[in-house]
LOVEX-880719 format. One record per atom (N, C-alpha, C): residue in one letter; x, y, z. Coordinates in steps of 0.2 Angstrom, whole numbers, padded with zeros to 4 digits, always signed. Layout:
# LOVEX-880719
aXYZ...
***
This chain:
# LOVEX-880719
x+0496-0303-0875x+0494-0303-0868x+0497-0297-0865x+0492-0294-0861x+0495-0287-0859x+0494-0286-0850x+0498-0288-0847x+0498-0288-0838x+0498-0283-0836x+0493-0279-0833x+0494-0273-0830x+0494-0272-0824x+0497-0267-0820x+0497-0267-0813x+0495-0257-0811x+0496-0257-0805x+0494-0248-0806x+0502-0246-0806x+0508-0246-0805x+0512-0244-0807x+0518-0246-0810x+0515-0253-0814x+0519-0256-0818x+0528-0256-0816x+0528-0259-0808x+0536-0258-0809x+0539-0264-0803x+0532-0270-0803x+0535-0275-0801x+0530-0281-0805x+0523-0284-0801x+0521-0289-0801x+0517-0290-0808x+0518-0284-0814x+0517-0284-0819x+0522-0286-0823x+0528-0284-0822x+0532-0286-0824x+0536-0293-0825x+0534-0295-0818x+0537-0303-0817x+0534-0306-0822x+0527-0305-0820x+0523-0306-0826x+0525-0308-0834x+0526-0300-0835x+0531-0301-0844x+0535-0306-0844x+0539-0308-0840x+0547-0311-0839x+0545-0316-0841x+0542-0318-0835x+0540-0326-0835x+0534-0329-0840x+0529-0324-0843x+0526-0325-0850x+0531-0326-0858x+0535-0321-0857x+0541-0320-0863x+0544-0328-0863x+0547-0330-0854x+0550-0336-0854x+0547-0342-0855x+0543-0343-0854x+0538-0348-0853x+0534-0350-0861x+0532-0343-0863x+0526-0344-0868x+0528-0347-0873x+0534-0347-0874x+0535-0349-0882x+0534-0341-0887x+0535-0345-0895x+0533-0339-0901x+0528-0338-0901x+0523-0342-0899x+0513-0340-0899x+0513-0335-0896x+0516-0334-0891x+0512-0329-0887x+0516-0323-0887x+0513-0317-0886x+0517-0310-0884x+0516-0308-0879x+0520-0307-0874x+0518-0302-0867x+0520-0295-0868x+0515-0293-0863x+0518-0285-0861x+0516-0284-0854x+0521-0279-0850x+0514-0278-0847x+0516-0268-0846x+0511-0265-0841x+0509-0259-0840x+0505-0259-0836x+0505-0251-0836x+0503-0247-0827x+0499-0242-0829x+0493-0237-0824x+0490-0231-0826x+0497-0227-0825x+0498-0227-0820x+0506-0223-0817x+0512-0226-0817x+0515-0227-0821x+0523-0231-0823x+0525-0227-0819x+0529-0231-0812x+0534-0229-0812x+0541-0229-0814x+0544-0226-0809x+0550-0219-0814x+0556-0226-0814x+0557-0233-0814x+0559-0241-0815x+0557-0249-0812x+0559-0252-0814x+0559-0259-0812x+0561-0259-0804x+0555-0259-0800x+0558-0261-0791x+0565-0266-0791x+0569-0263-0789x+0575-0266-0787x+0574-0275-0785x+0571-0274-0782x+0568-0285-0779x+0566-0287-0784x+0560-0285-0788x+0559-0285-0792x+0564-0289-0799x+0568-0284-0799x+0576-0285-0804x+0579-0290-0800x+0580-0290-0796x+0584-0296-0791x+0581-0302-0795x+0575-0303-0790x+0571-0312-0791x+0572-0313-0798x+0570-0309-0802x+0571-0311-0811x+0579-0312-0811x+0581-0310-0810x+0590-0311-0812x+0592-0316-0808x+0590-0319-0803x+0591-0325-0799x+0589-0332-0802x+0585-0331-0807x+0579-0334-0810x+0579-0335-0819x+0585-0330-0819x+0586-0330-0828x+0583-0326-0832x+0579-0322-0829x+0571-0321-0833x+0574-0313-0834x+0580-0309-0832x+0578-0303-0833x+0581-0301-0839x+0577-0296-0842x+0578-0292-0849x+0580-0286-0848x+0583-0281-0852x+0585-0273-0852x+0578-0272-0854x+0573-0276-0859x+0568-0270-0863x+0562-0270-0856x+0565-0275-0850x+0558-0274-0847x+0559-0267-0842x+0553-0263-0844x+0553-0255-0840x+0546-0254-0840x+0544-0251-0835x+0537-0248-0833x+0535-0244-0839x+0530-0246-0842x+0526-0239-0847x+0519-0239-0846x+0516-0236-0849x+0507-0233-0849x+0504-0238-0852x+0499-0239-0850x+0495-0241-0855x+0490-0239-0858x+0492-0232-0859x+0487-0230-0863x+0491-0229-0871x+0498-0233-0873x+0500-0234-0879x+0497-0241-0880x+0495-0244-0876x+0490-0250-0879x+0484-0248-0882x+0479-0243-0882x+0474-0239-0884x+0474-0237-0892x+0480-0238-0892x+0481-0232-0900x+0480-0237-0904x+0477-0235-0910x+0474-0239-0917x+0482-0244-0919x+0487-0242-0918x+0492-0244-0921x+0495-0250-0915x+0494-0250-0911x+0497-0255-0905x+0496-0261-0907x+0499-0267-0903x+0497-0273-0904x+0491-0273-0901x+0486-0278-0906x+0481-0281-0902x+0481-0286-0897x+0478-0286-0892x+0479-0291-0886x+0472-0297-0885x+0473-0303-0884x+0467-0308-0883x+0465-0306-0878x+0470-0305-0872x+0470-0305-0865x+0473-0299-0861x+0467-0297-0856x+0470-0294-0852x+0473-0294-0844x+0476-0295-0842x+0475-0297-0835x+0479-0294-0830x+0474-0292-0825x+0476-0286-0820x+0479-0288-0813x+0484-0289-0812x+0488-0290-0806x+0486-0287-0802x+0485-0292-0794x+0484-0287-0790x+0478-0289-0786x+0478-0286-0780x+0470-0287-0776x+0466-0281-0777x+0469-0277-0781x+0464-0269-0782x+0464-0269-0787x+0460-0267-0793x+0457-0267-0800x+0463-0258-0799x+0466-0256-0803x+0468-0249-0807x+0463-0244-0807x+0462-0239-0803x+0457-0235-0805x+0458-0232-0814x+0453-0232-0814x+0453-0228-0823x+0454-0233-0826x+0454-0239-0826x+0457-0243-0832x+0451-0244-0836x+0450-0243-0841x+0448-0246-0848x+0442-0250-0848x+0435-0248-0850x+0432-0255-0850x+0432-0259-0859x+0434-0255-0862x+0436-0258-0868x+0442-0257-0871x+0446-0260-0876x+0453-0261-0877x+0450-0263-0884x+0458-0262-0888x+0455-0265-0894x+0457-0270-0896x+0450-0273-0901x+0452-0282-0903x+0448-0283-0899x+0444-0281-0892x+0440-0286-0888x+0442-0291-0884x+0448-0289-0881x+0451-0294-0880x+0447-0296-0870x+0445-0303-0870x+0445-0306-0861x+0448-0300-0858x+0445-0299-0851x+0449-0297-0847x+0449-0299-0841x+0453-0299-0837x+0453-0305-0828x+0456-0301-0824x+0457-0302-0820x+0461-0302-0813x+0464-0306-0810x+0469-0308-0808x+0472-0313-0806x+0476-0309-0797x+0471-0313-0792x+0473-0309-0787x+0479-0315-0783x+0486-0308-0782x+0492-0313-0781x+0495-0309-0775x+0500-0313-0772x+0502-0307-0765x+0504-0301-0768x+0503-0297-0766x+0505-0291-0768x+0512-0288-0765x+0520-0289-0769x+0525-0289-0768x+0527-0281-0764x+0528-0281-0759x+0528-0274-0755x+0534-0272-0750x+0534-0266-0749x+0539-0263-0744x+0535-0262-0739x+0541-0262-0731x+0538-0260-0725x+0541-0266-0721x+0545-0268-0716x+0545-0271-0713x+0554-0273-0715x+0555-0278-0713x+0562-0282-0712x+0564-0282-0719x+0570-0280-0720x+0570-0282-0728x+0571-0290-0732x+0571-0294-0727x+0572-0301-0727x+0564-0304-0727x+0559-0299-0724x+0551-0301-0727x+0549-0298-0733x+0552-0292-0735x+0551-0286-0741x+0553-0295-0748x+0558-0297-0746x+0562-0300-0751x+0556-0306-0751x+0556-0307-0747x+0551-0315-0746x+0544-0313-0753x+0543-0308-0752x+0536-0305-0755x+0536-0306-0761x+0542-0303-0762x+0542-0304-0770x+0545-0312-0772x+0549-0317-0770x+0549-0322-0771x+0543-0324-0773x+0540-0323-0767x+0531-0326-0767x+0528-0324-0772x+0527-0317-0776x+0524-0314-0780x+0528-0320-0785x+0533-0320-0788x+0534-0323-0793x+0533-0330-0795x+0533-0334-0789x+0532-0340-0788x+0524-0342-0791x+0519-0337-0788x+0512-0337-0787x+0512-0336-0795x+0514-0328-0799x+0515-0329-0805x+0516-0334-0809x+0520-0336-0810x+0522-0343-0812x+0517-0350-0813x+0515-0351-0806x+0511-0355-0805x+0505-0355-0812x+0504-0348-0811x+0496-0346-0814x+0498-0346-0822x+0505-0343-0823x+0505-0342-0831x+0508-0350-0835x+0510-0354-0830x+0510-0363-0832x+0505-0366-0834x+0499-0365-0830x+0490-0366-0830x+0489-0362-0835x+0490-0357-0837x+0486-0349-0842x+0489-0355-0848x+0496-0356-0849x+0499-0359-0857x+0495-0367-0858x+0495-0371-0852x+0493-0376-0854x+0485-0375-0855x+0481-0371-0851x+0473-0371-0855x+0474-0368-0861x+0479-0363-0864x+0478-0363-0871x+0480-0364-0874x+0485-0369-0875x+0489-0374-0876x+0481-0383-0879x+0478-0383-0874x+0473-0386-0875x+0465-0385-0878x+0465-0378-0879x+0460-0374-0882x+0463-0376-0890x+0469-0375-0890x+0472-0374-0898x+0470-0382-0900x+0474-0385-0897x+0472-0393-0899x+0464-0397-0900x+0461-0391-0896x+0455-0395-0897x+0451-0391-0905x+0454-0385-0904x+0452-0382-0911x+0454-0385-0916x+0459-0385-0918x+0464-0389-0925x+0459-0398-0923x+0456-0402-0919x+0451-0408-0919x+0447-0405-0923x+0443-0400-0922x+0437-0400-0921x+0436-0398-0933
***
């Protein structure tokens, strides 16, 4: 599962945390940016480490190393975000779904105590979505192995 954002250096990433943490061995997250930025937005690091969720390996990178013959294949692609990534992709390899999932968009500007709220919310909202993502495939698998 591969979470993209345009600059992979916040609400893709909670994204990883919380898919890594949640998901179990079934599943793999990643995510990535057209433009990674140059690290993990500092709030960003905050809410995950307040929350348990933060890793060293999580850092902004491209996604255009998910393109290469040799990268993992992804089911799922899912673009964070109320704006779709200019230039992103309309094929990946493996064929993998691809969605949008539109979530507050964690941001700067304002009081630092509303800055902070933003991303609370972004994670929260995250969370919410990727509990529902595991348990419909979680439910998809069990109806498979029925069937």
């Amino acid at each position: 599962m591969l979470f993209v954002s345009p600059d992979n250096s916040a609400a893709s990433v909670m994204a990883e945390a919380l898919m890594k943490s949640l998901g179990g061995d079934g599943i793999r997250a990643f995510s990535a940016g057209r433009q990674p930025g140059p690290g993990v937005h500092l709030l960003a690091v905050e809410v995950l480490k307040s929350r348990r969720l933060w890793r060293e390996d999580l850092q902004p990178k491209s996604y255009q190393r998910f393109l290469d013959g040799d990268s993992p294949r992804m089911d799922f692609i899912i673009v964070i975000g109320e704006r779709w990534p200019d230039g992103l992709p309309s094929s990946w390899p493996g064929n993998p779904r691809v969605m949008q999932w539109h979530i507050t968009e964690p941001s700067e500007g304002g009081p630092e105590s509303t800055t902070r709220l933003t991303f609370k919310k972004a994670l929260m909202e995250l969370e919410t979505r990727i509990r529902l993502f595991i348990l419909i495939l979680e439910k998809d698998a069990t109806k498979s192995l029925a069937a």
